[in-house]
Each structure stands twice: as C-alpha cells, then as structure tokens.
ZANUFI-124868 format. One record per atom (N, C-alpha, C, O): chain; residue number from 1; atom name; z, y, x. Coordinates in Angstrom, 3 decimals, decimal comma, always signed. Atoms other than C-alpha are relative to their C-alpha. Example, Ala and Ser with C-alpha at 12.3 -4.5 7.8 and 13.67 -1.06 7.14 Angstrom:
2
+-------+------+------+----------+----------+----------+
| chain | resi | name |        z |        y |        x |
+-------+------+------+----------+----------+----------+
|     A |    1 |    N |   +0,000 |   -1,190 |   +0,890 |
|     A |    1 |   CA |   +7,800 |   -4,500 |  +12,300 |
|     A |    1 |    C |   +0,000 |   +1,200 |   +0,900 |
|     A |    1 |    O |   +0,665 |   +1,181 |   +1,936 |
|     A |    2 |    N |   -0,060 |   -1,190 |   -0,820 |
|     A |    2 |   CA |   +7,140 |   -1,060 |  +13,670 |
|     A |    2 |    C |   +0,730 |   +1,090 |   -0,770 |
|     A |    2 |    O |   +0,899 |   +2,198 |   -0,261 |
+-------+------+------+----------+----------+----------+
//
This chain:
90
+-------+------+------+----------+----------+----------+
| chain | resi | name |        z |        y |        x |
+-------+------+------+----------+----------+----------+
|     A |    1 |    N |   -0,429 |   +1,385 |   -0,076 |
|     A |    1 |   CA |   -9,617 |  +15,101 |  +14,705 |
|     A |    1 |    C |   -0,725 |   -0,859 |   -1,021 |
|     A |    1 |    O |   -0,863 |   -2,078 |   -0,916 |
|     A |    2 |    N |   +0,875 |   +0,710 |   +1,291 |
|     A |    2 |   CA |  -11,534 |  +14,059 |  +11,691 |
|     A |    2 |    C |   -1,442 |   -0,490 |   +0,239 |
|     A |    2 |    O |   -2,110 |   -1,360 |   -0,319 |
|     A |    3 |    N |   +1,024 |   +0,832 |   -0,502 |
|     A |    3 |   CA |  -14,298 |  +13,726 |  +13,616 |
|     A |    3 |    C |   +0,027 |   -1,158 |   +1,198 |
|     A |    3 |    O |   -1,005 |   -1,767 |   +1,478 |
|     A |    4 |    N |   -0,039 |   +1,189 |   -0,536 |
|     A |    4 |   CA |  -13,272 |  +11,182 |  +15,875 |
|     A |    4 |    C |   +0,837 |   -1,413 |   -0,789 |
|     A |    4 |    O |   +0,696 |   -2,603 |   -0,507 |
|     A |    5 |    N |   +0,099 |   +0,989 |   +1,105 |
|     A |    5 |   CA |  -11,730 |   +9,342 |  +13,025 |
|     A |    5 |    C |   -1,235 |   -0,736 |   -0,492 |
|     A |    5 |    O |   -1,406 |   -1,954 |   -0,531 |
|     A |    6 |    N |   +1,100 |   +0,256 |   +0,831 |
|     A |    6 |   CA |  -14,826 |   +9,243 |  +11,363 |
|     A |    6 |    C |   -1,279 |   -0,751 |   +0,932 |
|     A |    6 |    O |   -2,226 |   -1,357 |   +0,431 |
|     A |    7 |    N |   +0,700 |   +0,364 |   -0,672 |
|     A |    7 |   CA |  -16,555 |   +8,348 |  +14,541 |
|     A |    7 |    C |   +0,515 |   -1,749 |   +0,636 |
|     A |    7 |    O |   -0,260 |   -2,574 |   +1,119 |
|     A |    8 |    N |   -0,493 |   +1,166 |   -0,121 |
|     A |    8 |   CA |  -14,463 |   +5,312 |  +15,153 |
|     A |    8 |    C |   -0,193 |   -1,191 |   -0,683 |
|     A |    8 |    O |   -0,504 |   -2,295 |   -0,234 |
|     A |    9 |    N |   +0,124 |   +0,277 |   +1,220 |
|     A |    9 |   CA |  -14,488 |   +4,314 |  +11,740 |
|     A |    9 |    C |   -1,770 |   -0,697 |   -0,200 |
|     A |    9 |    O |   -2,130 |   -1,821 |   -0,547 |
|     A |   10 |    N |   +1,327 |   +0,453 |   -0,195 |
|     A |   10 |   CA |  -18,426 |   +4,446 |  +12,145 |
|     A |   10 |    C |   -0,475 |   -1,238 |   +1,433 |
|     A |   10 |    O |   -1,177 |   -2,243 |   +1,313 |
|     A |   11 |    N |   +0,390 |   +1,259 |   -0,680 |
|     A |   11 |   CA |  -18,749 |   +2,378 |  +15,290 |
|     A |   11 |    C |   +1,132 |   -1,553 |   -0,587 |
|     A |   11 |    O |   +0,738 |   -2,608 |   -0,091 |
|     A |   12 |    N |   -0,237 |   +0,780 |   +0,335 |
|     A |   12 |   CA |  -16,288 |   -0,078 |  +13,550 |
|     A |   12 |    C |   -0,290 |   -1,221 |   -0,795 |
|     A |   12 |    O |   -0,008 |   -2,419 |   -0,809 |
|     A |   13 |    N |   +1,112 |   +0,421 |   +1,075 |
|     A |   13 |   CA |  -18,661 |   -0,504 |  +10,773 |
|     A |   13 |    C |   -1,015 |   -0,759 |   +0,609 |
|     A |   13 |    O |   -1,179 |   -1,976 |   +0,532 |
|     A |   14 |    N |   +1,114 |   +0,928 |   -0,497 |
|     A |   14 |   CA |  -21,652 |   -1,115 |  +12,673 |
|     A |   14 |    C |   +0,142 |   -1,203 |   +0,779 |
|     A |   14 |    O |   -0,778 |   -2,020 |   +0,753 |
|     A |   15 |    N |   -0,271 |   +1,223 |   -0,345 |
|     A |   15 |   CA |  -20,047 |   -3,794 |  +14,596 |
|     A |   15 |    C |   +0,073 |   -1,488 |   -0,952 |
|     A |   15 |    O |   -0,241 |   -2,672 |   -0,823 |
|     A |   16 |    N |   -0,513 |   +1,133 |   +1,175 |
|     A |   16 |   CA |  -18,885 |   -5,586 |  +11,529 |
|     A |   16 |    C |   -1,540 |   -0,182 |   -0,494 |
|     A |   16 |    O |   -2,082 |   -1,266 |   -0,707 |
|     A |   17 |    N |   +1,541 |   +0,537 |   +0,606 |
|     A |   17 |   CA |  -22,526 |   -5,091 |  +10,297 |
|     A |   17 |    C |   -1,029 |   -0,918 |   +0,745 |
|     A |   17 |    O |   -1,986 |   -1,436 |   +0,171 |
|     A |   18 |    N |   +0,714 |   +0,582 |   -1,082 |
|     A |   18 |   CA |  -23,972 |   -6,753 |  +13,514 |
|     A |   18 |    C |   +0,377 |   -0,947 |   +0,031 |
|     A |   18 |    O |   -0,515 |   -1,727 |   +0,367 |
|     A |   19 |    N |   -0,934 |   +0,978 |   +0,308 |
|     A |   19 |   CA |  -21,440 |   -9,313 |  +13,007 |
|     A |   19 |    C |   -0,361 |   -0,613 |   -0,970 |
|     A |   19 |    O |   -0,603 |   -1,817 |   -0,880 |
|     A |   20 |    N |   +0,745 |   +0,962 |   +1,209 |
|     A |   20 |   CA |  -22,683 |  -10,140 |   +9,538 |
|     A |   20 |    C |   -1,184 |   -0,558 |   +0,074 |
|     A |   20 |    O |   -1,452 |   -1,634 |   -0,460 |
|     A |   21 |    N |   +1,234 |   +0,191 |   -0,322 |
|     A |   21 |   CA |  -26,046 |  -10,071 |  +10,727 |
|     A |   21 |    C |   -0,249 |   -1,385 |   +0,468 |
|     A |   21 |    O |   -0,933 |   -2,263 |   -0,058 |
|     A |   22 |    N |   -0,140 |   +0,845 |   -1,246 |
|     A |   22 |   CA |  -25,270 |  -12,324 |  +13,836 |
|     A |   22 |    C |   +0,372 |   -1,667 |   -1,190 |
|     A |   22 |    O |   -0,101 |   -2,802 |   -1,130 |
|     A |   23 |    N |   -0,351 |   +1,314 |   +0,607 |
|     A |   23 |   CA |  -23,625 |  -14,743 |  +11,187 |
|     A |   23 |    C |   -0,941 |   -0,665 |   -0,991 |
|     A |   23 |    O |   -1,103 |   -1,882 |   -1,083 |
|     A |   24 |    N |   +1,286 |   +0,431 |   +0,783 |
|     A |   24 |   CA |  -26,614 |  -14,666 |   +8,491 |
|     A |   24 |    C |   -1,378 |   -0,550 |   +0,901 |
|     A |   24 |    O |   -2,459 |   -0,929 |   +0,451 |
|     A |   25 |    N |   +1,080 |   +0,246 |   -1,380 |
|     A |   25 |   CA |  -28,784 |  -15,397 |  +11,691 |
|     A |   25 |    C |   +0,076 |   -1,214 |   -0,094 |
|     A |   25 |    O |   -0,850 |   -1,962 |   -0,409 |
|     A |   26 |    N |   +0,048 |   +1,445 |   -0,412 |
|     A |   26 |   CA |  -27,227 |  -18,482 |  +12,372 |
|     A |   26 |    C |   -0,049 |   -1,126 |   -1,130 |
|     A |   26 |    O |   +0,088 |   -2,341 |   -0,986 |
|     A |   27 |    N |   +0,442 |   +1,145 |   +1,391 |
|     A |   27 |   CA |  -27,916 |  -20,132 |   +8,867 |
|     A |   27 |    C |   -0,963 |   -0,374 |   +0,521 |
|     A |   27 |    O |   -1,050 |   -1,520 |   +0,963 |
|     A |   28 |    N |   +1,360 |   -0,140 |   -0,217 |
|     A |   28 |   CA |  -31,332 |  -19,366 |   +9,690 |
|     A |   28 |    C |   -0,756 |   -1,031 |   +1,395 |
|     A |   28 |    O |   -0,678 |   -0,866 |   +2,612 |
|     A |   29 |    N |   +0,475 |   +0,747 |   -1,649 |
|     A |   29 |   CA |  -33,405 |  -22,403 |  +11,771 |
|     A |   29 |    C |   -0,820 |   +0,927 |   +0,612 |
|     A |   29 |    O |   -1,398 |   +1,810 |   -0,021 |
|     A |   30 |    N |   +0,828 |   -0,711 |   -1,184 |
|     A |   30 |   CA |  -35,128 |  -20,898 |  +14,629 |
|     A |   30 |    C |   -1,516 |   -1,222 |   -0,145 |
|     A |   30 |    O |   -1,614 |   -2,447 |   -0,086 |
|     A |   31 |    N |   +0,821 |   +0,487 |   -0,468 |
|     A |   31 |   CA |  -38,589 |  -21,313 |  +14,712 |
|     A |   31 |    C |   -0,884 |   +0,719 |   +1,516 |
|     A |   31 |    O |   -0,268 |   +1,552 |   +2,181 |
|     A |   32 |    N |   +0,806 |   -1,014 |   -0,903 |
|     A |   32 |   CA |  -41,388 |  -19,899 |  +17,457 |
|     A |   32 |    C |   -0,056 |   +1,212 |   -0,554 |
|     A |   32 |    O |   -0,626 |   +1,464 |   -1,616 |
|     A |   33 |    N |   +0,434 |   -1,890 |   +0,704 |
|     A |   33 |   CA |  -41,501 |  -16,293 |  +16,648 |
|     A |   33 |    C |   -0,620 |   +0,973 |   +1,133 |
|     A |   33 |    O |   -0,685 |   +0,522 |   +2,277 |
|     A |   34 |    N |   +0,235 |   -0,504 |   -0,654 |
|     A |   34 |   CA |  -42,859 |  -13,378 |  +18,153 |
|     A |   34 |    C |   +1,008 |   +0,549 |   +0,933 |
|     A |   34 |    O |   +2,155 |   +0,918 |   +0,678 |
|     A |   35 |    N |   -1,431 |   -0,828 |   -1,139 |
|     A |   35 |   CA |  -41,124 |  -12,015 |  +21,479 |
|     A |   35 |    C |   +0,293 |   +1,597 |   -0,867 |
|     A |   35 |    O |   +1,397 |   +1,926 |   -0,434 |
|     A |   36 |    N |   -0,859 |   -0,683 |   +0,500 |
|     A |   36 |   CA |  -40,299 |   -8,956 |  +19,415 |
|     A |   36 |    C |   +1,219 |   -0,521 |   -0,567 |
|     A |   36 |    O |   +2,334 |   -0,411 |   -0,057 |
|     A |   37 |    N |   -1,316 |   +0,596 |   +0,307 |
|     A |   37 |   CA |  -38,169 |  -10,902 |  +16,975 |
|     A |   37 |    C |   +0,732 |   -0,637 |   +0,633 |
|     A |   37 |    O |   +1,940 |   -0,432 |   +0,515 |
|     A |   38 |    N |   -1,091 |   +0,883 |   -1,039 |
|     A |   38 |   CA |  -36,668 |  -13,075 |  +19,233 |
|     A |   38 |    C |   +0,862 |   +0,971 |   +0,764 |
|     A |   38 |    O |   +2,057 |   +0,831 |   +1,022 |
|     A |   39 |    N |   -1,484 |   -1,177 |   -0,977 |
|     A |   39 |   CA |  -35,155 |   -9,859 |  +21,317 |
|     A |   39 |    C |   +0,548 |   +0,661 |   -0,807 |
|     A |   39 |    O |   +1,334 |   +1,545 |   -0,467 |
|     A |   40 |    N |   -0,883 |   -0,669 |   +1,557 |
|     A |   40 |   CA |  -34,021 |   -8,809 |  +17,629 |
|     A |   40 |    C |   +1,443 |   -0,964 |   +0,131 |
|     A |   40 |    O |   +2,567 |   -0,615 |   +0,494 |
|     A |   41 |    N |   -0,698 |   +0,807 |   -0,046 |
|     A |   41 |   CA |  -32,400 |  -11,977 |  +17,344 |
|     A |   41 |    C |   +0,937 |   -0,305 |   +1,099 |
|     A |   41 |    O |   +2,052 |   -0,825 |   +1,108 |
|     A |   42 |    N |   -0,961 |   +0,489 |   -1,811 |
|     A |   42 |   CA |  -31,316 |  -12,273 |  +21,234 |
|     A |   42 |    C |   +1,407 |   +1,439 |   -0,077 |
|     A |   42 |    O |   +2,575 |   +1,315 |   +0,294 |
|     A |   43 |    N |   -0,731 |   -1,079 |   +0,015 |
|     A |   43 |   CA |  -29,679 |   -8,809 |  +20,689 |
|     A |   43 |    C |   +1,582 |   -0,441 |   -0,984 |
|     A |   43 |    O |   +2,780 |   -0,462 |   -0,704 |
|     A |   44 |    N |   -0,995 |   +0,679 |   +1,079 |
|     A |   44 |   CA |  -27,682 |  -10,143 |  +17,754 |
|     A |   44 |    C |   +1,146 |   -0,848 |   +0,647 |
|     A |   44 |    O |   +2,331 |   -0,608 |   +0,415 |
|     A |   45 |    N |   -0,573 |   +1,272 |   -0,322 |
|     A |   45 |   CA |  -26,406 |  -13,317 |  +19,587 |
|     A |   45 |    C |   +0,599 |   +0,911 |   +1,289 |
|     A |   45 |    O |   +1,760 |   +0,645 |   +1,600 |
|     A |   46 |    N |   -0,831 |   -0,335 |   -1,083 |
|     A |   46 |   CA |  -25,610 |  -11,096 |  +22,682 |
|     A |   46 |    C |   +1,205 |   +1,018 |   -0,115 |
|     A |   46 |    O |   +2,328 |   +1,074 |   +0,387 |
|     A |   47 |    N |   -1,037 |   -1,312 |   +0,850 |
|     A |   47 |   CA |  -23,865 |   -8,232 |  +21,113 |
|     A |   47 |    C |   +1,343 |   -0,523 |   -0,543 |
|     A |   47 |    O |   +2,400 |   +0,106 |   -0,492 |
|     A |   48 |    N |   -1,203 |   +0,680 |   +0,700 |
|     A |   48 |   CA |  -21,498 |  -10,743 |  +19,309 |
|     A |   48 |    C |   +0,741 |   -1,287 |   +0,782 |
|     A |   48 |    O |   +1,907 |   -1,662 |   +0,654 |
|     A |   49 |    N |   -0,623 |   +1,022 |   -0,428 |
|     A |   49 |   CA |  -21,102 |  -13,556 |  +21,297 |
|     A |   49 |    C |   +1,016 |   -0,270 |   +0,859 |
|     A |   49 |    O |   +1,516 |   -1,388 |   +0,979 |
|     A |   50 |    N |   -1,218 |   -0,381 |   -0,658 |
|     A |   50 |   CA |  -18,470 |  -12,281 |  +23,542 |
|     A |   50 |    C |   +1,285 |   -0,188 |   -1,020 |
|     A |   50 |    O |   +2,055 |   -1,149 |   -1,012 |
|     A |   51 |    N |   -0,870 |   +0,671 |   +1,166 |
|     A |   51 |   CA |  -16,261 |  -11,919 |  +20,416 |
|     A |   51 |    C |   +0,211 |   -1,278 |   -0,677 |
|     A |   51 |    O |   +1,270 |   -1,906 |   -0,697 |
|     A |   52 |    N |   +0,071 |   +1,484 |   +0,403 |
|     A |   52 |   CA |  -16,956 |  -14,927 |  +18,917 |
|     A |   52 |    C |   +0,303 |   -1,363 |   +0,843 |
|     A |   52 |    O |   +0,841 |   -2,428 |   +0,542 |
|     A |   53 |    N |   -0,567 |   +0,812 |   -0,682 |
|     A |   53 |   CA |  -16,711 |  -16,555 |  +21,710 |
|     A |   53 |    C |   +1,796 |   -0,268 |   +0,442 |
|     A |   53 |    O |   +2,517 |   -1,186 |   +0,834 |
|     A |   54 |    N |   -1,738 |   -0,130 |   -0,448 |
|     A |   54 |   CA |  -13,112 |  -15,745 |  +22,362 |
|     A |   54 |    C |   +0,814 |   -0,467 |   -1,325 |
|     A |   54 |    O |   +2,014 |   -0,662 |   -1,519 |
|     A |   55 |    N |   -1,082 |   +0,488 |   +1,416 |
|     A |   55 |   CA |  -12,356 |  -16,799 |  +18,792 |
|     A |   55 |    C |   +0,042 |   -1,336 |   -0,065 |
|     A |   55 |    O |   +0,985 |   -2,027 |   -0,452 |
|     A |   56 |    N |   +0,560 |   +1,792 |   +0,087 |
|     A |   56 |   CA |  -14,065 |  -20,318 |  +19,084 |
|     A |   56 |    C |   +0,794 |   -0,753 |   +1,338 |
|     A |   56 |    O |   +0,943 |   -1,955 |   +1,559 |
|     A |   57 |    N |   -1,128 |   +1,255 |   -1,008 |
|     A |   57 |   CA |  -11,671 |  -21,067 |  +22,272 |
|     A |   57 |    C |   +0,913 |   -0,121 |   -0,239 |
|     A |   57 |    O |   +1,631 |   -0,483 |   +0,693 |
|     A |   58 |    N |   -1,238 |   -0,798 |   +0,420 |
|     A |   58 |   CA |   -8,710 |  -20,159 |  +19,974 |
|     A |   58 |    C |   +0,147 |   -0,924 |   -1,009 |
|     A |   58 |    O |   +1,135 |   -1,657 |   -1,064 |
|     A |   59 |    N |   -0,275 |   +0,810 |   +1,151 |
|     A |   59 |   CA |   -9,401 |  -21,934 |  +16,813 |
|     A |   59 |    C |   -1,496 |   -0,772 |   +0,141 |
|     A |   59 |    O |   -2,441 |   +0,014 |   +0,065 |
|     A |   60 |    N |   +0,953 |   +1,121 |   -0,712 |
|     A |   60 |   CA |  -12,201 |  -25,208 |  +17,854 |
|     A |   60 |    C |   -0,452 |   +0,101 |   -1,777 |
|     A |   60 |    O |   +0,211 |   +0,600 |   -2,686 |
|     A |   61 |    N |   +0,198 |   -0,061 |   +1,931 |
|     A |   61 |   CA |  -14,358 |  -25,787 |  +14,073 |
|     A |   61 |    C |   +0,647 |   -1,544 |   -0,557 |
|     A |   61 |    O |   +0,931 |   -2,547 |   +0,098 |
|     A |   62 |    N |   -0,193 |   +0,872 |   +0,971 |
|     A |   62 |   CA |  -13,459 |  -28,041 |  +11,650 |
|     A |   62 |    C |   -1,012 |   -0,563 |   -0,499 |
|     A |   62 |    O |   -1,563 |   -0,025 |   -1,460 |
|     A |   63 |    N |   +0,805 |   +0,622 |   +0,986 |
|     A |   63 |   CA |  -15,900 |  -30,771 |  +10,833 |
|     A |   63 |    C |   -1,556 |   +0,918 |   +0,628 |
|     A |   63 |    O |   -1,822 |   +1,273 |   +1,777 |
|     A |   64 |    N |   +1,283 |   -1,507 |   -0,016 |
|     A |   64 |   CA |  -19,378 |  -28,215 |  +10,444 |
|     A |   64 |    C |   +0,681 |   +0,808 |   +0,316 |
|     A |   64 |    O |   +0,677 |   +1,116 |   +1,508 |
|     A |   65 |    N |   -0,477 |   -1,239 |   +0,210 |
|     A |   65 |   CA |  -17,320 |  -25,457 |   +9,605 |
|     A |   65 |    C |   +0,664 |   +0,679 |   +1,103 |
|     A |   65 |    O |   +1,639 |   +0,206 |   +1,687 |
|     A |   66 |    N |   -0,505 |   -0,263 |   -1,272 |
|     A |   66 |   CA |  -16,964 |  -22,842 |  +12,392 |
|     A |   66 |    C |   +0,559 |   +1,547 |   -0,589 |
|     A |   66 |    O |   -0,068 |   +2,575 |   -0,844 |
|     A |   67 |    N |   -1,075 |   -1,242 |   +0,425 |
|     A |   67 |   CA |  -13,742 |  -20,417 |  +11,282 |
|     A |   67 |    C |   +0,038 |   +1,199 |   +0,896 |
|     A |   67 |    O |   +0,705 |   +2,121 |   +0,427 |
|     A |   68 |    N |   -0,220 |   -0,854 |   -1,199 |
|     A |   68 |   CA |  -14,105 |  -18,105 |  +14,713 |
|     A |   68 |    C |   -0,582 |   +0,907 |   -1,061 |
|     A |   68 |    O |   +0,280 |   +1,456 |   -1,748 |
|     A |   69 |    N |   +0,076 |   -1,381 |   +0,829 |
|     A |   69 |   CA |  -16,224 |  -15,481 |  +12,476 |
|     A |   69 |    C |   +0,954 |   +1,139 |   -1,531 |
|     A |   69 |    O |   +1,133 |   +2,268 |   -1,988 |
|     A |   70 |    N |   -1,151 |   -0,060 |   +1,389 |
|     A |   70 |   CA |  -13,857 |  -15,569 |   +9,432 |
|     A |   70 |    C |   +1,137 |   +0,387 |   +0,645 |
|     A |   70 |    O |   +1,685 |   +1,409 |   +0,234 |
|     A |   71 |    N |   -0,955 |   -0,951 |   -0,888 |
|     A |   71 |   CA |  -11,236 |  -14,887 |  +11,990 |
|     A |   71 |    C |   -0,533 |   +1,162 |   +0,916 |
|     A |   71 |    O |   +0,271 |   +2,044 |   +1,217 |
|     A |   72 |    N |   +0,506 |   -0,865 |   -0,817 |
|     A |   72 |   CA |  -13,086 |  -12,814 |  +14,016 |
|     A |   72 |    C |   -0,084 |   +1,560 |   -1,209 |
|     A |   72 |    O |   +0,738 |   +2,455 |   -1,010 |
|     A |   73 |    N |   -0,090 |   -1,156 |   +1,344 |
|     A |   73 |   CA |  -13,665 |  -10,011 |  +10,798 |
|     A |   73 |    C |   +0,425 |   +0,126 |   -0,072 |
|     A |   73 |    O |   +0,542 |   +1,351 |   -0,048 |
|     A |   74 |    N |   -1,802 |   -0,367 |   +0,933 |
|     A |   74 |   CA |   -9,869 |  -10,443 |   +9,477 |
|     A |   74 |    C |   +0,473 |   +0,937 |   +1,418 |
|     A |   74 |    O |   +1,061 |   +1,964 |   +1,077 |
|     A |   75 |    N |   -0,676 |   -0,341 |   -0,688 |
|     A |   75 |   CA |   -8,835 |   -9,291 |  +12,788 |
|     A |   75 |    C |   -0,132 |   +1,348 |   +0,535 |
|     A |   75 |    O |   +0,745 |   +2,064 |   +1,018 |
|     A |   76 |    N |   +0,874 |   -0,650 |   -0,199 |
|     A |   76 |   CA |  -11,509 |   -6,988 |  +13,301 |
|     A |   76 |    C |   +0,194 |   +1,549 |   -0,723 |
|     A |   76 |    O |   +0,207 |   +2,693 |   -0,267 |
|     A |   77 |    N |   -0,408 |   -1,173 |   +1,143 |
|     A |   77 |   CA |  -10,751 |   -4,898 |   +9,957 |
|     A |   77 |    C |   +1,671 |   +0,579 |   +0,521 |
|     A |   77 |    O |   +2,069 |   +1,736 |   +0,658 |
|     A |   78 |    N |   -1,192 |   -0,370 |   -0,557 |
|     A |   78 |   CA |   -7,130 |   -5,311 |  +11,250 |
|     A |   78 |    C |   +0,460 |   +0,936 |   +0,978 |
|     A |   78 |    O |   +1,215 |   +1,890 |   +0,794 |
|     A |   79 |    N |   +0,350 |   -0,969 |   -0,852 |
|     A |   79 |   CA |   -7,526 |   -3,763 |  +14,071 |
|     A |   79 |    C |   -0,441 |   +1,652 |   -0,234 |
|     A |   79 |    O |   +0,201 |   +2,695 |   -0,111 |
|     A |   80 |    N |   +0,360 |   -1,334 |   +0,715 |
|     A |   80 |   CA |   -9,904 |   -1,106 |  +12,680 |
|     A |   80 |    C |   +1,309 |   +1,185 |   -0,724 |
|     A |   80 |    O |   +1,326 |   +2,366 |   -0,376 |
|     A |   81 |    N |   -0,909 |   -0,587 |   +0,780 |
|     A |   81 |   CA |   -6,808 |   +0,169 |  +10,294 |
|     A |   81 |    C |   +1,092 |   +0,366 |   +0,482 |
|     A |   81 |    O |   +1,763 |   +1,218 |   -0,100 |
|     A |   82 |    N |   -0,957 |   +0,034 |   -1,248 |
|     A |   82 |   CA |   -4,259 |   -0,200 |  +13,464 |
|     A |   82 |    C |   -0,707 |   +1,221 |   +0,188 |
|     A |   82 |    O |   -0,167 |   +2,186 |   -0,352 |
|     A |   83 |    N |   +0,874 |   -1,001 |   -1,060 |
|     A |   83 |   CA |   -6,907 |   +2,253 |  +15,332 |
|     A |   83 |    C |   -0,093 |   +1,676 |   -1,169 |
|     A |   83 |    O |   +0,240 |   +2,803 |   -0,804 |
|     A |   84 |    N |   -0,307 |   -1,456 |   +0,611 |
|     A |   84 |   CA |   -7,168 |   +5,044 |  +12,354 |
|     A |   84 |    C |   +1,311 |   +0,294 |   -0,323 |
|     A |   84 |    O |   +1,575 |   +1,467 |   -0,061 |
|     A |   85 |    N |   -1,117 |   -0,587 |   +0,163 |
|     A |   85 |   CA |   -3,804 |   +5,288 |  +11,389 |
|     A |   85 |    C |   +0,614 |   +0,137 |   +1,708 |
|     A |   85 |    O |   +0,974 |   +1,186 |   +2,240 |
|     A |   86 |    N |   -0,077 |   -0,592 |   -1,304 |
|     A |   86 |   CA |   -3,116 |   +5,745 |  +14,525 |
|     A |   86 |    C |   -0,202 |   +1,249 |   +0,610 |
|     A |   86 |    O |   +0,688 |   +1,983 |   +1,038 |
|     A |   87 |    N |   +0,567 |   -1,191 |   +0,013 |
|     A |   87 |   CA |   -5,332 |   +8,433 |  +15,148 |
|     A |   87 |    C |   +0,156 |   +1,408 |   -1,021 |
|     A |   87 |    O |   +0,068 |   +2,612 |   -0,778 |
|     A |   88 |    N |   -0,604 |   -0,907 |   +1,359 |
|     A |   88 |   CA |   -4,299 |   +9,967 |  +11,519 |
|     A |   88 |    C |   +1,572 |   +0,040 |   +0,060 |
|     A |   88 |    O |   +2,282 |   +0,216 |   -0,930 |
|     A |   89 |    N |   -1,434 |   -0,582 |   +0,308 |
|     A |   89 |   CA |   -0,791 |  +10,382 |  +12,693 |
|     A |   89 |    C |   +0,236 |   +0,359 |   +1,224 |
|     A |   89 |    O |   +1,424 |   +0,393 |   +1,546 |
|     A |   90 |    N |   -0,329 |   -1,059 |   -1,060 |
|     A |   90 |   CA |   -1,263 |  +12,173 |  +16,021 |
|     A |   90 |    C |   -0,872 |   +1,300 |   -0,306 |
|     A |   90 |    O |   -0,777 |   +2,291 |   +0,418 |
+-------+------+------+----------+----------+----------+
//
C-alpha cells in the first residue's frame, strides 16, 4: 500500500509543479519563439487550463489580480491530504 501512497503523492506533486510552472509562465510576455518552446509552453497552458478554468468561473479576478490559482493550490493540497489519509487508513 505504500506504494500507491507514494505514487499518488508523486502524481500530486507534479501537478502542483506544472501548476507553478503554468503560473510563472503567465508573468512571462510571449514573444515569437521557436515551435519547440511554444509546445513547452502550449503543454503548460493545456495541462492546467481545465483546472483553472473551473476556478476562474467560481471566483471572477479582482481588479488585475486573478485568485483562481491561489485557490486552485489550497484546494489542490486539500484534496491531496483527503486522498492519502484515506488510503493510510484502509
């Protein structure tokens, strides 16, 4: 069982890391780049934007400031800790 803990645990991570990514991305202006980076970048924006999107029809931004990722993480980790204890008590 410890290994599907640990395997959960690990795809939970890399989401959240794709997630940070996706969000340090969008500081970043877009210029022309090569079609490699751009399907770096397209990967990023597609991978996450399902989530994000479902957060941004939930809570609209404030001003600039767009709270869907800041909620999107809290809920994310939340979840995560729902999903192992879970698993660590069957």
């Amino acid at each position: 069982m410890d290994t599907a803990i640990s395997y959960v645990d690990a795809l939970f991570t890399v989401y959240v890391l794709v997630l940070l990514i996706r969000i340090l991305l969008s500081w970043v202006p877009f210029a022309p780049i090569r079609s490699f980076w751009r399907a770096v970048v397209q990967f990023f924006y597609d991978s996450t934007d399902w989530y994000l999107g479902f957060w941004r029809r939930i809570i609209p931004p404030v001003g600039p400031l767009d709270l869907s990722p800041i909620v999107g993480l809290i809920v994310l980790y939340i979840v995560r800790v729902l999903v192992i204890n879970l698993l660590q008590s069957s």
